[in-house]
C-alpha positions in Angstrom: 5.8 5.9 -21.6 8.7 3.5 -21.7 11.9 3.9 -19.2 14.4 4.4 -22.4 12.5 7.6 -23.1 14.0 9.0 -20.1 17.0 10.5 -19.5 18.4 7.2 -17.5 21.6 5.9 -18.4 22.1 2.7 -20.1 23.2 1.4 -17.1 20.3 2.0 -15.1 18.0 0.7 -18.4 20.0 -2.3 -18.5 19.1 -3.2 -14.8 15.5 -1.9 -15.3 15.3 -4.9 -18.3 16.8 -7.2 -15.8 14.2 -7.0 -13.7 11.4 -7.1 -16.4 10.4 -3.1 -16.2 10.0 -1.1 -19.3 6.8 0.6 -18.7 6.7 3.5 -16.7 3.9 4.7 -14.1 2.2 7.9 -14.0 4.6 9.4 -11.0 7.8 7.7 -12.6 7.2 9.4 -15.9 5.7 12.3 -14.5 9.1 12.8 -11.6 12.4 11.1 -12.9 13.3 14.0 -15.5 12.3 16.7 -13.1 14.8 14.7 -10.6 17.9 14.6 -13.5 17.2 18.1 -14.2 18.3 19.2 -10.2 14.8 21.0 -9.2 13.5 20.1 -5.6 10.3 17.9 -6.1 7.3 17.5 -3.9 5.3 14.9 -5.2 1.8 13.6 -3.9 1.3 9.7 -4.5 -0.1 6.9 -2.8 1.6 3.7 -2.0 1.8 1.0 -4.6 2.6 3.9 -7.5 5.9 3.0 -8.0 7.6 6.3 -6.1 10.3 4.6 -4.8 11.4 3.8 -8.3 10.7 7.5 -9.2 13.4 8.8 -7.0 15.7 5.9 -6.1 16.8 5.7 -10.2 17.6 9.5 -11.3 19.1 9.7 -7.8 21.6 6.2 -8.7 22.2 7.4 -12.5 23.4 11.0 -10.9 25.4 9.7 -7.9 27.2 7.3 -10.4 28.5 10.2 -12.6 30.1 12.1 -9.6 33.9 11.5 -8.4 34.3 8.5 -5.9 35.2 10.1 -2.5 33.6 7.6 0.2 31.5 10.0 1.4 27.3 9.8 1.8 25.9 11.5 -1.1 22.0 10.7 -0.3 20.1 10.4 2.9 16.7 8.9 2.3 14.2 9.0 5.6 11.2 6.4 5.7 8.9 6.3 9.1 9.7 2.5 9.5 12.4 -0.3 10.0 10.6 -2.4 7.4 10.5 0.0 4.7 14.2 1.2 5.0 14.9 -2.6 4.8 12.7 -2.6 1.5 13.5 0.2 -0.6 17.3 -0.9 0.6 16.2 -4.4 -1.1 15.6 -2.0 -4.3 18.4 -0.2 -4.5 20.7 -3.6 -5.2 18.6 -4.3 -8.2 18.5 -0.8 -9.7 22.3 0.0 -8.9 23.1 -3.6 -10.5 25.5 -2.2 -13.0 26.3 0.9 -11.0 29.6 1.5 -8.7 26.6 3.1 -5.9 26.4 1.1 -2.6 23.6 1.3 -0.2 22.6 0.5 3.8 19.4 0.5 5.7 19.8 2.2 9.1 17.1 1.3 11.3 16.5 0.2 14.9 15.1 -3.6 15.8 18.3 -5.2 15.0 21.1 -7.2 16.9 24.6 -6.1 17.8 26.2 -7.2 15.0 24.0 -5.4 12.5 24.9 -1.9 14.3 28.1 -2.5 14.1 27.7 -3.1 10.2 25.6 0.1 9.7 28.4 1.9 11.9 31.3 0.3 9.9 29.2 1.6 6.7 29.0 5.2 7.7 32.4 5.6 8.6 33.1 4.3 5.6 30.7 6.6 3.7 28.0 4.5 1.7 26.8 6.7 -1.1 23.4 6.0 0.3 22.0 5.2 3.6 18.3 4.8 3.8 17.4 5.5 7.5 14.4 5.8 10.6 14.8 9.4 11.9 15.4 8.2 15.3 18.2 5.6 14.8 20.3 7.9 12.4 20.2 10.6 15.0 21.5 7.6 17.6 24.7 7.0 15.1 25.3 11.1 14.3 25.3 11.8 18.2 27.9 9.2 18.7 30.0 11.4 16.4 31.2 9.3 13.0 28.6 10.5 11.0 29.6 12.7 8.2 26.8 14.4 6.4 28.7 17.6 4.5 29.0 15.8 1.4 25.3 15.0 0.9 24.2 16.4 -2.3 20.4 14.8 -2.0 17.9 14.8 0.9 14.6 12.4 0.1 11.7 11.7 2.5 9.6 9.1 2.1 6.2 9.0 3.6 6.5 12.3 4.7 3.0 12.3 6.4 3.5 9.6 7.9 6.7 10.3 9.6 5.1 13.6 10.9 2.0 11.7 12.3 4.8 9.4 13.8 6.2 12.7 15.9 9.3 12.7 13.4 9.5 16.2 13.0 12.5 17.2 15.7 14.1 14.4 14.0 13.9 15.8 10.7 14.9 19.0 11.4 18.0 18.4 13.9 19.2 15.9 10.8 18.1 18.7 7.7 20.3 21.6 9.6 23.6 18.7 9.5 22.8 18.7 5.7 24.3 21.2 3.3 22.5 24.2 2.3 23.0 23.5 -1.6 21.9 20.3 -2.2 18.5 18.4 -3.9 15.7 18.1 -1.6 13.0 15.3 -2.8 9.4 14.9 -0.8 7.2 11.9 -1.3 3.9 12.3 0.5 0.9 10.4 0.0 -1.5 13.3 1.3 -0.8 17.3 1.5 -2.2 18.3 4.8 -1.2 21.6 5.8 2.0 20.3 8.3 3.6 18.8 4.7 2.9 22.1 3.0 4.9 24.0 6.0 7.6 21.2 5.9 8.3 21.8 2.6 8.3 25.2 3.3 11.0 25.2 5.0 13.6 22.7 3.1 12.4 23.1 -0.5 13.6 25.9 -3.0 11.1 26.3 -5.9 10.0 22.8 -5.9 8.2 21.4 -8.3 4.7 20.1 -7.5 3.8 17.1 -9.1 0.2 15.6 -7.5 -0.8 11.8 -8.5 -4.8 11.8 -7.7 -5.7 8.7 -5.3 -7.0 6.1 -7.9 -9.7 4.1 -6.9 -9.3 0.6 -5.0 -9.1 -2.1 -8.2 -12.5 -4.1 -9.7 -10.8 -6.9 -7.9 -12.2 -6.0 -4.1 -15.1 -7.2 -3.3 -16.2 -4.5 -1.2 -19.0 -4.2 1.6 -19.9 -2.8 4.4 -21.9 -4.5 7.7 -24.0 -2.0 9.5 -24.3 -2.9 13.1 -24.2 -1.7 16.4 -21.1 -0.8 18.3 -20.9 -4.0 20.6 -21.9 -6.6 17.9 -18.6 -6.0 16.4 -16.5 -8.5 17.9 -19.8 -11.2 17.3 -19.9 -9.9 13.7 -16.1 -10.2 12.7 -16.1 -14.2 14.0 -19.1 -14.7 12.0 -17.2 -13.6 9.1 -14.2 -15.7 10.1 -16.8 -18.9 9.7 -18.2 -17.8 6.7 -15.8 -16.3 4.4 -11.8 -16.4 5.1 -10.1 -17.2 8.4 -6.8 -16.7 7.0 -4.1 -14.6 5.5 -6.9 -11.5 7.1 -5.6 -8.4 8.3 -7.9 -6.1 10.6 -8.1 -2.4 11.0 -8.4 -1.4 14.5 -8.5 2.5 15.8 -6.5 2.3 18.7 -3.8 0.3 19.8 -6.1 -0.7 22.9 -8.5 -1.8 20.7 -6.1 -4.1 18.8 -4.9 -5.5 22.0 -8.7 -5.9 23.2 -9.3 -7.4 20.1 -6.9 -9.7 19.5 -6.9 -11.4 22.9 -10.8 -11.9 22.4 -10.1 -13.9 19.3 -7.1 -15.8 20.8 -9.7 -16.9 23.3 -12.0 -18.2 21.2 -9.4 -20.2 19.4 -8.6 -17.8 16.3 -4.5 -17.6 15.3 -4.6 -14.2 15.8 -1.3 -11.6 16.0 -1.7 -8.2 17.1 0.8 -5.2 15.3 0.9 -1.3 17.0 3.2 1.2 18.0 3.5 -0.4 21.7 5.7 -3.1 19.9 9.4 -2.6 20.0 10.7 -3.2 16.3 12.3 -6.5 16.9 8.7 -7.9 18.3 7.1 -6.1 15.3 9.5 -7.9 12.7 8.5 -11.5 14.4 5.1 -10.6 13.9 5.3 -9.5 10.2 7.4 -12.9 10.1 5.0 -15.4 11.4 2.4 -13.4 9.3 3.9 -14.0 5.8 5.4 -17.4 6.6 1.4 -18.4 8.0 2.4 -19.0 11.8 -0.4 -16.2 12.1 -3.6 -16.7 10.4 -4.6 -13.0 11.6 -3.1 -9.7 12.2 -5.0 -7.4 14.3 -3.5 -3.7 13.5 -3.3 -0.3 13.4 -3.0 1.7 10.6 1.3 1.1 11.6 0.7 -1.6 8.6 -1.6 0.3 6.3 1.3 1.4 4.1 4.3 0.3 3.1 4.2 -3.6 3.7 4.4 -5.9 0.9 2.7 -9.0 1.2 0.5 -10.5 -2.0 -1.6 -13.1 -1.0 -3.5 -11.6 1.9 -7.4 -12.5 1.1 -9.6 -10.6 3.1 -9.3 -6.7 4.8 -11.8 -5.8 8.0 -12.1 -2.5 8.8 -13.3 -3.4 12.5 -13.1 0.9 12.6 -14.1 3.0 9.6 -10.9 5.2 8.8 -10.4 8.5 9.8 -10.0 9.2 5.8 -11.1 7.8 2.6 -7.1 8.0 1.3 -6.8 5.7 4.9 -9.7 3.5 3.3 -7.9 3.1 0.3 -4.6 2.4 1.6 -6.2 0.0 4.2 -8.1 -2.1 1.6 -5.2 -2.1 -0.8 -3.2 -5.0 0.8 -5.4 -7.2 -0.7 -5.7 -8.1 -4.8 -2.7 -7.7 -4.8 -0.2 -9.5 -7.4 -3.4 -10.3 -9.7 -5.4 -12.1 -6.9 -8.8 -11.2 -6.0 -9.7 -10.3 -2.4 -12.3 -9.2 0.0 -13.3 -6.0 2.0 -15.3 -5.3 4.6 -15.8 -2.6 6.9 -18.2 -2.4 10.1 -20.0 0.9 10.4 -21.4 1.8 13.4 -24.3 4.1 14.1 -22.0 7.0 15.0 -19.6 6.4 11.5 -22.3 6.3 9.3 -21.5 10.0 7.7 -17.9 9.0 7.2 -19.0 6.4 5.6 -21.0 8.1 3.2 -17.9 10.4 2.7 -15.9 7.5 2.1 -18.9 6.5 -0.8 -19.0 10.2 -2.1 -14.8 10.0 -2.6 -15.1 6.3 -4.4 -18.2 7.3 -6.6 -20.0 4.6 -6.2 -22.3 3.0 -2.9 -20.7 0.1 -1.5 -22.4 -3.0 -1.0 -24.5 -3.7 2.7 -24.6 -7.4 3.9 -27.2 -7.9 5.8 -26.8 -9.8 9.0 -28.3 -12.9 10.3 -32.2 -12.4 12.2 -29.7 -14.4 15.2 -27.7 -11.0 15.6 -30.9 -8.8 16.4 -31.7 -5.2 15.7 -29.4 -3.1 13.7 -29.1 0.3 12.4 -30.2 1.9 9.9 -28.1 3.2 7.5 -30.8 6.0 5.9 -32.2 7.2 8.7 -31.0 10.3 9.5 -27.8 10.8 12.0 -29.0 11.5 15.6 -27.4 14.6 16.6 -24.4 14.5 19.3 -23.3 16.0 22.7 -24.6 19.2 24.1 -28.2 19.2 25.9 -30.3 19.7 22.7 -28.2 16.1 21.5 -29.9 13.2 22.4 -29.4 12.6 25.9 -30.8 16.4 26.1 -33.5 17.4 28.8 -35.4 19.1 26.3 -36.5 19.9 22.7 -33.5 21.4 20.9 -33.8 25.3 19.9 -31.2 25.6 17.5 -28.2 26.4 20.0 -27.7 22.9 21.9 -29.3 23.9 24.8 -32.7 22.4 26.1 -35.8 24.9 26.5 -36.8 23.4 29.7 -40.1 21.4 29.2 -38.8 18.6 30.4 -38.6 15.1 28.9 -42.0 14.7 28.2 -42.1 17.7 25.2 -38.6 15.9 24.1 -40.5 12.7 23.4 -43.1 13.9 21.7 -40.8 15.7 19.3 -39.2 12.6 18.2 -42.4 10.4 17.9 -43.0 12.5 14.9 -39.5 12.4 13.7 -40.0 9.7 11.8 -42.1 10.6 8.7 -39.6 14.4 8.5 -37.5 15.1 5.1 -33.9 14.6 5.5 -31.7 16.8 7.3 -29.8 19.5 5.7 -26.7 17.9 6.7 -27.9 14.4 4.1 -29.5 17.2 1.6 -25.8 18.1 1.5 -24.3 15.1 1.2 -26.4 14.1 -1.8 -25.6 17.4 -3.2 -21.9 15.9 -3.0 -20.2 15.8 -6.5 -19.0 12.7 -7.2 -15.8 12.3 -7.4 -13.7 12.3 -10.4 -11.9 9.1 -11.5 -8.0 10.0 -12.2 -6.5 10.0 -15.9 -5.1 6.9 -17.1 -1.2 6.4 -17.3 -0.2 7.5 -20.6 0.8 4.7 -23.1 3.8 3.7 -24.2 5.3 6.0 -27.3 6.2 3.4 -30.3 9.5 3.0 -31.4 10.4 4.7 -34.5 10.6 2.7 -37.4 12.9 1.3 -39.5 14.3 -0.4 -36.1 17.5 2.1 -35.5 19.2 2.2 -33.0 18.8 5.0 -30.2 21.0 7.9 -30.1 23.5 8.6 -27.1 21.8 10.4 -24.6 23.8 12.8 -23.0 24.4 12.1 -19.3 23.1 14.6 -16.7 25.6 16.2 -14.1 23.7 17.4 -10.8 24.2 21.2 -10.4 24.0 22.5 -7.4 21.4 25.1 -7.3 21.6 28.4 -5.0 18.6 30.3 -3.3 17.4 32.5 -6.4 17.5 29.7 -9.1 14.1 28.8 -10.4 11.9 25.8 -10.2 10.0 24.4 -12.1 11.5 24.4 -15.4 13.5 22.0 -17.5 17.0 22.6 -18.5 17.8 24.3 -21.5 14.5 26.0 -21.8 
């Protein structure tokens, strides 16, 4: 579907062919009519879908067509400094030919750039894109008027909850009028979004985006080893495939900082990037990542979404991820921009069922590199999981009954039962993991409609007014119908 079948004004089309857009994607064709049309939207999408666009241009085309009154018409809320900075950057090009102006309000920054976004809010930008934590800093200092806000977007509204946001949110949301448009951008519905949305949405409109599939262009594979050849394994990898423009996944901040002073000392450019960083330290290290002053970035997931960066060439997952969306989002920052990349994530003897979730979700086994005979033993991927904790797990004192408690024979019973192990069927737990469905691969985007021929010119469209909506309107429906 092409952008002048929406209902966007010329002015916002004109921009959009500026900037060399004219195809839409599945959650911009899918969202920007239900956003004209005044419902509340909660829309599920992962990042690199184009969502930004999805809300940021209805929202412009409707601000544009109300009466000037310096006052903030639209509060947008992003988790981080560095996408409030980005979606800021995209505002200027969609608003191009549009009377809308626009500030990121965000923590990290110098004196002089609080005193800008201060002067702007006084002044009443029609749209401030803003962390939760440094708007609340400006409202409590008492020159923030929100009364006049007519649209309320989150961004990343998982991630902001995972972030401990949701005060924030809340003591900001009750500032905000009753009647106004309330937009949610998530890119997973866990059951803390569902009750957000509960509570600020009126008859929303559900529009879900399935997760597609990481692109033909990662070369993925996995590296089954043992927990503490990790660190061996990754500088392996360094030697033998990329050493530069890498990012790796880490599961704890600790482990990043571990992890990143190991390499250091064995002479690797390595940067680390977590939530113990304040945001100006973070913004040098996303610097002297893109400009190549850091050859690695050792990370949490902090960097997983969100960050725009197109020639990184190789992902480690030194963790697996919690969930396969994670995986996804993790391996994504590479192929980007029509570049190929790499992937590669270390699975230890305890991850090897998320693993195989991760698998089940993609459809498809991904690829095991076998290690050098130098690195020793390794595990084995088939054999079945040992079970964990309790004293029928294996550190148990005896054979396991069934309840994770030993029956008291001793350790001699409890070796004898796993000398035979070796020839049983699988468990039921990998009987049920086979049984798995695979996972469906999401529809296309639909293609463009032609234009009608004879070459005439489009009508006129009719320009949308935002209308206010109380409590026992319904969702859900276009206007008119």
């Amino acid at each position: 579907m092409k952008f002048e079948e929406t209902g966007l004004s010329d002015d916002v089309l004109d921009a959009l062919d500026a900037m060399q857009f004219s195809e839409c994607t599945p959650i911009q064709e899918k969202a920007i009519d239900v956003v004209l049309d005044g419902h509340d939207l909660i829309a599920v999408a992962q990042t690199g879908t184009g969502k930004t666009a999805a809300y940021l241009l209805p929202v412009i085309d409707l601000i544009a067509s109300y009466q000037s009154d310096n006052t903030v018409k639209c509060v947008v809320m992003v988790p981080t400094h560095e996408l409030a900075k980005q979606i800021d950057r995209q505002m200027e090009g969609f608003s191009y030919y549009l009377p809308v102006s626009s500030i990121a309000i965000h923590g990290g920054s110098d004196g002089k750039d609080f005193a800008q976004q201060q002067k702007a809010l006084k002044s009443g930008a029609d749209v401030i894109i803003a962390t939760p934590g440094r708007l609340l800093a400006h409202m409590k200092m008492g020159y923030v008027d929100l009364s006049h806000v007519t649209h309320f977007i989150l961004d990343e509204a998982d991630r902001m909850l995972d972030m401990g946001f949701s005060d924030d949110i809340f003591q900001i949301e009750r500032q905000l009028p009753r009647e106004r448009q309330t937009l949610m951008f998530s890119a997973t519905m866990p059951t803390k979004i569902q009750q957000l949305a509960s509570k600020i949405l009126i008859d929303p409109v559900e529009i879900k985006i399935a997760v597609s599939r990481p692109t033909e262009k990662i070369d993925q594979s996995a590296v089954v080893c043992y927990e503490p050849q990790k660190t061996r394994v990754l500088k392996h990898l360094f030697k033998t495939a990329y050493s530069k423009r890498v990012i790796v996944f880490a599961a704890s901040k600790l482990k990043v900082k571990e992890l990143t002073r190991e390499l250091r000392k064995s002479g690797w450019n390595a940067g680390e990037m977590h939530s113990d960083l304040d945001q100006n330290a973070r913004e040098n290290v996303m610097a002297d990542f893109r400009s190549g002053r850091i050859d690695i970035l050792v990370a949490t997931d902090i960097v997983a979404r969100g960050i725009d960066i197109d020639d990184i060439t190789m992902v480690v997952n030194y963790d697996v991820p919690r969930e396969a969306e994670d995986y996804v989002h993790r391996i994504g920052r590479t192929a980007r921009a029509n570049n190929d990349g790499k992937a590669v994530t270390f699975v230890n003897e305890r991850d090897k069922g998320k693993f195989r979730f991760i698998e089940r979700f993609l459809g498809y086994e991904v690829r095991k590199e076998e290690l050098p005979a130098e690195f020793g033993e390794t595990p084995d991927y088939n054999a079945p999981d040992r079970p964990r904790g309790g004293r029928g797990g294996e550190r148990g004192r005896g054979k396991d009954t069934g309840n994770g408690h030993g029956n008291g024979k001793g350790r001699k019973d409890d070796r004898r039962d796993r000398s035979k192990s070796s020839g049983q069927p699988k468990s039921a737990a990998e009987k049920s993991a086979a049984e798995q469905p695979v996972t469906e691969q999401p529809a296309q985007a639909t293609q463009a409609t032609q234009p009608a021929e004879g070459g005439q010119p489009k009508p006129k469209r009719k320009r949308r007014y935002y209308r206010p909506r109380k409590k026992g309107d319904k969702g859900g429906e276009k206007a008119g119908e």
